[in-house]
Residue, then its C-alpha position, 0 to 999 in steps of 0.5 A: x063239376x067234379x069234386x076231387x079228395x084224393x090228394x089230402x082229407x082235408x082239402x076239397x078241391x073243385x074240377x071241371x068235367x073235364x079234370x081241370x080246376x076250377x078258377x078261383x077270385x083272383x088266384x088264377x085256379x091254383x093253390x101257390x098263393x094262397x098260403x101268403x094270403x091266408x098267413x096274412x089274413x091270419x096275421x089281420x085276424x090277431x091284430x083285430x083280436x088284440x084291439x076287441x081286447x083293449x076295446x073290451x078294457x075300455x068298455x068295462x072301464x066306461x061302464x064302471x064310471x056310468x054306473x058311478x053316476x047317479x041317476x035321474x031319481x037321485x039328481x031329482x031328490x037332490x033338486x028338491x033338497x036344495x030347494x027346500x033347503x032355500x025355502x026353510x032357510x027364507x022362512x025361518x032366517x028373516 
């Protein structure tokens, strides 16, 4: 196998010993599809940026309303409260 960087720098294509190129997935071993193909892959590539985007947006509204919520210690105070509350209410109301 042979590597020939003699058309273009910042292109490597890749040659059988004898000089012709190697196949390549589906494209037959030529280079006349590939630019539809990779401006589609890029056009995929923008739409999934976009959506992290808004799943980001969505992330940092989630943890803003998480971190509104109160936590295990307060809802157990709150119990407490509330049960003491009913208890000096018993004792001291009749």
């Amino acid at each position: 196998m042979k590597v020939d960087r003699s058309s273009d720098n910042n292109v490597v294509r890749l040659m059988r010993d004898d000089g012709s190129p190697l196949n390549s997935g589906g494209g037959g071993g030529n280079y006349s599809g590939m630019e539809p193909r990779v401006a589609a892959l890029e056009a995929d590539m923008k739409e999934i940026k976009s959506d992290l985007k808004k799943v980001l947006v969505d992330l940092s509204y989630l943890r803003g309303k998480v971190d509104a919520m109160p936590s295990t210690l307060q809802l157990i105070g709150f119990a407490i409260a509330i049960f003491v509350a009913a208890g000096v209410t018993r004792f001291f109301g009749h």
